[in-house]
Backbone as CSV, one residue per row, in Angstrom:
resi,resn,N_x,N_y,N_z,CA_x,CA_y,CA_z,C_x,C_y,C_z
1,UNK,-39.491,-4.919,30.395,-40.235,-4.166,29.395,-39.659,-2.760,29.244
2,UNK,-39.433,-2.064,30.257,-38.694,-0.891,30.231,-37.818,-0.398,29.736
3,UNK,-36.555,-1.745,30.186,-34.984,-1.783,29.922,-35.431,-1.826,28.269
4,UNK,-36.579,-2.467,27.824,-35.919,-3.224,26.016,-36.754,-1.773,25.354
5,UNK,-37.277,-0.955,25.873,-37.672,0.362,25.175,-37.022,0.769,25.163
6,UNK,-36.212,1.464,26.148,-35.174,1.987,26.442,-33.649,1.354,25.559
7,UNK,-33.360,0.859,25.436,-32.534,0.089,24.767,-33.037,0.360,22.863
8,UNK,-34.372,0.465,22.716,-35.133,0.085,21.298,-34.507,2.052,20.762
9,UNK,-34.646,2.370,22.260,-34.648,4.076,21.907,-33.512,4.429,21.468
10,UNK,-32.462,3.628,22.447,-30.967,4.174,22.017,-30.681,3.820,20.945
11,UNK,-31.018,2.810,20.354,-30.653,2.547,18.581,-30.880,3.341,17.907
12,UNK,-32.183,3.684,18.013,-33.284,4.523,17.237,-31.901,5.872,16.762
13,UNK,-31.302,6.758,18.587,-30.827,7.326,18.282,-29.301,7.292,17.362
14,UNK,-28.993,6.130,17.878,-28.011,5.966,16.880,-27.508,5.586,15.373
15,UNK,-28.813,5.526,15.021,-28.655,5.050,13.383,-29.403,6.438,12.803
16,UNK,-28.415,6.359,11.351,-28.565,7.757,10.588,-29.264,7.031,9.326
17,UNK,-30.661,8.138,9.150,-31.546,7.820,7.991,-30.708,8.441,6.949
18,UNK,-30.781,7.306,6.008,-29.852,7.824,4.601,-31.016,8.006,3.480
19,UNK,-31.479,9.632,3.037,-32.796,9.365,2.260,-31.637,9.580,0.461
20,UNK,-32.670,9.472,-0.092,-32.567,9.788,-1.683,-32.618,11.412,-2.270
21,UNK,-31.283,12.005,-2.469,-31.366,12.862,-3.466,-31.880,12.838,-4.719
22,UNK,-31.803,13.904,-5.642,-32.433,14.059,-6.789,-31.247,15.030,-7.647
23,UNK,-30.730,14.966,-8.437,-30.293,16.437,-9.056,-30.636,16.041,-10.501
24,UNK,-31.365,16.902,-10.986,-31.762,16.984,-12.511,-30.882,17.572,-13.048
25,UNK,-30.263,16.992,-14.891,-29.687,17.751,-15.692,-30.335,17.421,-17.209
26,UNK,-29.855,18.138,-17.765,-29.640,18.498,-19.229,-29.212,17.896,-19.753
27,UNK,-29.151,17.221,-21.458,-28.264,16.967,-22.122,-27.266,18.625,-22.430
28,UNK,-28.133,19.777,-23.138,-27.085,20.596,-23.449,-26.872,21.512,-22.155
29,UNK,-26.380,21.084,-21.048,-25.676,21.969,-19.341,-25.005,22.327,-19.988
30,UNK,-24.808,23.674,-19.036,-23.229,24.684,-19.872,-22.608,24.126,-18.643
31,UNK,-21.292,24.534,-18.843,-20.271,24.436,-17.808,-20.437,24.997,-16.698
32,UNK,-20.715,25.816,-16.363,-21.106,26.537,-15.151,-22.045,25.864,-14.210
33,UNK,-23.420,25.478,-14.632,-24.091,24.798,-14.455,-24.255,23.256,-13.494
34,UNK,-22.998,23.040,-14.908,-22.661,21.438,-14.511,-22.070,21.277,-13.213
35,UNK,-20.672,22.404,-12.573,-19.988,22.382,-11.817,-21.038,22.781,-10.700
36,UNK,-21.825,23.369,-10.737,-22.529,24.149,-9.342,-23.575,22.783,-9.284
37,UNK,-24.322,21.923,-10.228,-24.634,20.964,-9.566,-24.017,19.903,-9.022
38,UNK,-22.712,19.625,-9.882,-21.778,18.548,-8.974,-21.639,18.945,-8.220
39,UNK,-21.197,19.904,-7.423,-20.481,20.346,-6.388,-21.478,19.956,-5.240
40,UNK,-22.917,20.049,-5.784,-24.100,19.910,-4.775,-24.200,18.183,-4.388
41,UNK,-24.396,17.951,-5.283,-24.072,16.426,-5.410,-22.914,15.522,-4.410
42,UNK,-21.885,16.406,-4.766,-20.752,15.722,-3.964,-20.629,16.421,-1.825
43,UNK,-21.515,17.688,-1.782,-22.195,17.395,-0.792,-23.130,16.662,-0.512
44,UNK,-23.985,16.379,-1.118,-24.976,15.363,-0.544,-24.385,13.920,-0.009
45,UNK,-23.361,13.531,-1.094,-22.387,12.096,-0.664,-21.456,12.257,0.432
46,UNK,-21.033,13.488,0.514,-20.297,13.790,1.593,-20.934,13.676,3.290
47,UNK,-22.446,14.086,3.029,-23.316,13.870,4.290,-23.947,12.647,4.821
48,UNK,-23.673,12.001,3.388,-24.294,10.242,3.433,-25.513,9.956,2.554
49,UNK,-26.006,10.675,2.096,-26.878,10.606,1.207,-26.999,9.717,-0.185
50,UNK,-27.316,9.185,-0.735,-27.615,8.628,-1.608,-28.296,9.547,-3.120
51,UNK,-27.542,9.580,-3.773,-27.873,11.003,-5.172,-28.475,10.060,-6.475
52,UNK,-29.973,10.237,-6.717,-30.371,9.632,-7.976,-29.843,10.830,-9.100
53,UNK,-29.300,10.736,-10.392,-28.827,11.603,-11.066,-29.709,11.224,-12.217
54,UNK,-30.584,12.387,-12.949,-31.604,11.986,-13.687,-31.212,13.325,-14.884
55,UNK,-30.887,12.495,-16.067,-30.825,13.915,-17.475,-32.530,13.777,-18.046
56,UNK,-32.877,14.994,-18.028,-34.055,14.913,-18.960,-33.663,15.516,-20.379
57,UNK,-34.805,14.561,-20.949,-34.418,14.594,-22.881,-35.863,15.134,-22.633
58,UNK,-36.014,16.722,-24.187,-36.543,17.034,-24.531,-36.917,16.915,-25.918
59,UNK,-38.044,16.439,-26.661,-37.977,16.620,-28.086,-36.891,15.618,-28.695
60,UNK,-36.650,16.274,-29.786,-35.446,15.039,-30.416,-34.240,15.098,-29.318
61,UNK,-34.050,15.174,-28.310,-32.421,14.978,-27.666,-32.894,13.334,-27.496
62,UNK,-33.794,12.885,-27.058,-33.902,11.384,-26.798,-32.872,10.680,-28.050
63,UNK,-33.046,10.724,-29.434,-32.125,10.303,-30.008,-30.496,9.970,-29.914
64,UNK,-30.123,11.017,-29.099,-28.845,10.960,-28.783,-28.253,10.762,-27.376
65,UNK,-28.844,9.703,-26.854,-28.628,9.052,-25.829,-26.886,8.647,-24.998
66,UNK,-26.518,9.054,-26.161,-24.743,9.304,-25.399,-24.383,10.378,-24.990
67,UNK,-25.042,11.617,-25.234,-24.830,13.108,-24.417,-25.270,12.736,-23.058
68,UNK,-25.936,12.550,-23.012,-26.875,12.065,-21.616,-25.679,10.994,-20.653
69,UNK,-25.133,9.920,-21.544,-24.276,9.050,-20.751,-22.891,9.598,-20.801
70,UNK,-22.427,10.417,-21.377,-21.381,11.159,-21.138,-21.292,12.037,-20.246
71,UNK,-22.718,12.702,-19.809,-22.878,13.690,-18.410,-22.750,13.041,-17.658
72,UNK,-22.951,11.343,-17.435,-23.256,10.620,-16.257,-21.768,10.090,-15.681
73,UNK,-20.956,9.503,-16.606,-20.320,9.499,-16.919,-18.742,10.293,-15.726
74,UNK,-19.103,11.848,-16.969,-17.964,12.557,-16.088,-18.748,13.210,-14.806
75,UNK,-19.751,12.643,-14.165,-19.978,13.119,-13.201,-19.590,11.794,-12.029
76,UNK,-19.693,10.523,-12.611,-19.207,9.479,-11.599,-18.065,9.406,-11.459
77,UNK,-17.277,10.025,-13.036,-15.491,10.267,-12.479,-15.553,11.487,-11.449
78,UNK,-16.044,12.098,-11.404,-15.731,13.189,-10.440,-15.899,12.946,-8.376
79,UNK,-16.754,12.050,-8.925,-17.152,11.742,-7.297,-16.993,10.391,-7.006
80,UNK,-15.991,9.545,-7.715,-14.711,8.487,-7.808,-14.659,8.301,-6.275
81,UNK,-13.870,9.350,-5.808,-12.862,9.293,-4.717,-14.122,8.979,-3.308
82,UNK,-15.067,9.406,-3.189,-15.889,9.240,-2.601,-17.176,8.102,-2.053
83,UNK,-17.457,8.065,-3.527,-18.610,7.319,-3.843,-18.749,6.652,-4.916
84,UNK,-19.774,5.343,-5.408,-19.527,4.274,-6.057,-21.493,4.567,-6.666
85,UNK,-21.329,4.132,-8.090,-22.137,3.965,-8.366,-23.092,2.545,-7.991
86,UNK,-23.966,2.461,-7.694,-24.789,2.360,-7.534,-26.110,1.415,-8.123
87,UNK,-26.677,1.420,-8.825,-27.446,1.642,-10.380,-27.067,2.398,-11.714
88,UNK,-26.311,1.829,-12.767,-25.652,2.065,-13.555,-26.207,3.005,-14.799
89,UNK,-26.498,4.166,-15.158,-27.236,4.287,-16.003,-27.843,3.653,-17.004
90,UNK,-29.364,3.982,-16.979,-30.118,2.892,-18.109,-31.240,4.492,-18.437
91,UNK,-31.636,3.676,-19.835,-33.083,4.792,-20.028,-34.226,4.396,-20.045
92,UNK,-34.901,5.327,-18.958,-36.104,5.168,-18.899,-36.803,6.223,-19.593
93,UNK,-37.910,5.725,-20.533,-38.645,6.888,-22.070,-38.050,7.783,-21.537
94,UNK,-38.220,9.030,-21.548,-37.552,10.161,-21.640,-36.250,10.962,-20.563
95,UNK,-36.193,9.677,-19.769,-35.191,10.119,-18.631,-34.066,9.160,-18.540
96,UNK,-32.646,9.766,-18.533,-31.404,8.563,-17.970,-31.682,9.004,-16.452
97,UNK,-31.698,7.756,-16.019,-31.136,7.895,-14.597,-29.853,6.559,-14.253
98,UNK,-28.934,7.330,-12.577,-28.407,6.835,-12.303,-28.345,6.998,-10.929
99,UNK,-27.821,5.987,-10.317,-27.903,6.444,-8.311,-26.502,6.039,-7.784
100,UNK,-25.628,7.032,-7.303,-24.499,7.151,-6.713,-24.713,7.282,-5.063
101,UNK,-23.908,6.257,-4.088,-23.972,6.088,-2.743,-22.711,6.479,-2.457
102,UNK,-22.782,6.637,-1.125,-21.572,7.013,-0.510,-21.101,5.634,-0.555
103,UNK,-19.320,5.535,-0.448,-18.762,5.014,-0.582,-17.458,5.077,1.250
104,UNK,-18.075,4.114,2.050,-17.600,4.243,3.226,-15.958,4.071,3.630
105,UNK,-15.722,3.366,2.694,-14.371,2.819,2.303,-13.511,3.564,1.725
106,UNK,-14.472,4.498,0.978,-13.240,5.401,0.291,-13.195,7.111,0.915
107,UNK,-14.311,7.189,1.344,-14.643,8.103,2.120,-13.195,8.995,2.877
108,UNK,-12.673,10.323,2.822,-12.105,10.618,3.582,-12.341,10.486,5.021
109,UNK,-11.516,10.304,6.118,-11.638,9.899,7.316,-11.503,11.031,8.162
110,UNK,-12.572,11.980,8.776,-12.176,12.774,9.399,-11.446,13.456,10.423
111,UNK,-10.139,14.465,10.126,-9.606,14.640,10.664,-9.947,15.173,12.590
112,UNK,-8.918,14.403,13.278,-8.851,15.112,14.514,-8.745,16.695,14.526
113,UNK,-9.118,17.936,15.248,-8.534,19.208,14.952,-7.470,19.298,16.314
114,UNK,-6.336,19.314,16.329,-5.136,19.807,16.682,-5.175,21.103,17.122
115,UNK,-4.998,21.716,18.080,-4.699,23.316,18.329,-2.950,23.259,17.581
116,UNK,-3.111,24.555,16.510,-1.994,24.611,15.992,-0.761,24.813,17.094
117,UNK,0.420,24.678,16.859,1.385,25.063,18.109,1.672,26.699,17.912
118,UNK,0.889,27.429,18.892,1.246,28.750,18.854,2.927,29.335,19.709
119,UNK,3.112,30.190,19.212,4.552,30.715,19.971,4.158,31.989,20.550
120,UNK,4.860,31.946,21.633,4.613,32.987,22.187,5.721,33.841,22.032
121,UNK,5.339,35.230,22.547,6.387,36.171,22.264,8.224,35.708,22.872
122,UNK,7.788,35.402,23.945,8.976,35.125,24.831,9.802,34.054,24.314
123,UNK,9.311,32.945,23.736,9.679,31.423,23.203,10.318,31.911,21.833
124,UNK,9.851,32.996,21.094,9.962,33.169,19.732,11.271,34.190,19.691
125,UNK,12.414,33.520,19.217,13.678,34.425,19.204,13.615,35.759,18.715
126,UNK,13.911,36.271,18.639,13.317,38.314,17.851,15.234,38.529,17.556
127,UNK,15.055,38.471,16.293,16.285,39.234,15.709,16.415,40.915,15.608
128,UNK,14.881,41.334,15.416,14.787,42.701,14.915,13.982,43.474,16.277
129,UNK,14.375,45.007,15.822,14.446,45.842,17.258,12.692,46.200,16.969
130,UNK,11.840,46.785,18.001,10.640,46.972,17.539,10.501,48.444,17.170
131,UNK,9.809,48.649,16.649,9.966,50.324,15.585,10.062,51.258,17.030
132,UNK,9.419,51.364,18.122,10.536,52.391,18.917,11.741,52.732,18.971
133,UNK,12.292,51.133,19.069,13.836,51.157,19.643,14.682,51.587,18.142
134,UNK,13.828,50.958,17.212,14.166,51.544,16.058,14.371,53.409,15.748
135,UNK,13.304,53.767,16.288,13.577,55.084,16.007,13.822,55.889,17.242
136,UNK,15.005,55.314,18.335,15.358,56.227,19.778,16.652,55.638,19.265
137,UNK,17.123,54.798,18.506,18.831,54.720,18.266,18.819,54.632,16.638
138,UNK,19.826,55.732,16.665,19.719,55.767,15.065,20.869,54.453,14.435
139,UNK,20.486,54.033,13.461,20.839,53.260,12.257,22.604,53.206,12.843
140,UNK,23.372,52.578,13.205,24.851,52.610,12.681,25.299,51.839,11.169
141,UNK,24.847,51.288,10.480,25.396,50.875,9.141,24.705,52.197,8.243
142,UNK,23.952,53.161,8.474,23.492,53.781,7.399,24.400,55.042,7.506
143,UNK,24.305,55.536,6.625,25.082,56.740,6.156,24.668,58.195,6.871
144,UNK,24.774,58.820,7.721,24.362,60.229,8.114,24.415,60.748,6.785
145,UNK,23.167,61.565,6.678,22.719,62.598,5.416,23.248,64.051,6.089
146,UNK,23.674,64.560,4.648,23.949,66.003,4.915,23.336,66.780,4.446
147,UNK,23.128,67.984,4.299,23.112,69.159,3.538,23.671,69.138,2.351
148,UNK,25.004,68.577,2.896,25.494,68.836,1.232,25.740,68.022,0.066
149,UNK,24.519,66.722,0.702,24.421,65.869,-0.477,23.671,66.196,-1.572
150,UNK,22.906,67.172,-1.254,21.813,67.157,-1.870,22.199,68.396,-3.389
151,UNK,23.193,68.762,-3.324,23.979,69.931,-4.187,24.397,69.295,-5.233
């Protein structure tokens, strides 16, 4: 009885709840807009999340139901590389929605971090003198200045 709680627990800890985002848009989003919510979006897929993408129509925009699927649209090309739609846009009365999942397969694979290869002073050949030695031996390719260049 113990062992299978115990056991019930460690699953528990090992599985990740994947809940449902939300990001609302516009038919008329400005550009600015658009990018600062994708960008949010494509974190949420990045964490594992699941993103319902919902345009609300106001007034007459319902008529023109391809602004709406054109936002949806270049927002599933954008998060391509990642993630897969889902539920395909459809309209519901006054709302398109659509639901984009992470995509495990396409998912970048996270990198190992590497300590870069540092050099040390000693390892690292030195062609050039360091500004002391620079200025306790003067220059031999440069020209001694005179007085009487300057006439």
């Amino acid at each position: 009885m113990y062992e299978a709680a115990q056991r019930a627990k460690e699953s528990r800890k090992k599985a990740s709840q994947v809940t449902v985002k939300e990001m609302k848009y516009r038919p008329k989003i400005s550009g600015g807009d658009f990018e600062t919510k994708t960008r949010k979006v494509e974190r949420f897929l990045n964490e594992g999340h699941k993103v319902k993408i919902t345009i609300m129509f106001r007034g007459r925009e319902v008529t023109h139901p391809q602004l709406g699927r054109k936002i949806l649209d270049d927002i599933a090309e954008r998060v391509d590389d990642f993630a897969k739609v889902e539920a395909y846009p459809r309209l519901d009365g006054r709302n398109m929605t659509m639901v984009l999942g992470p995509d495990k397969s396409k998912r970048p694979k996270k990198k190992q971090q590497q300590p870069a290869p540092e050099q040390t002073e000693e390892a690292a050949p030195t062609a050039t003198a360091t500004p002391a030695e620079e200025s306790a031996a003067p220059a031999a390719d440069a020209p001694a200045s005179t007085d009487q260049d300057a006439t």
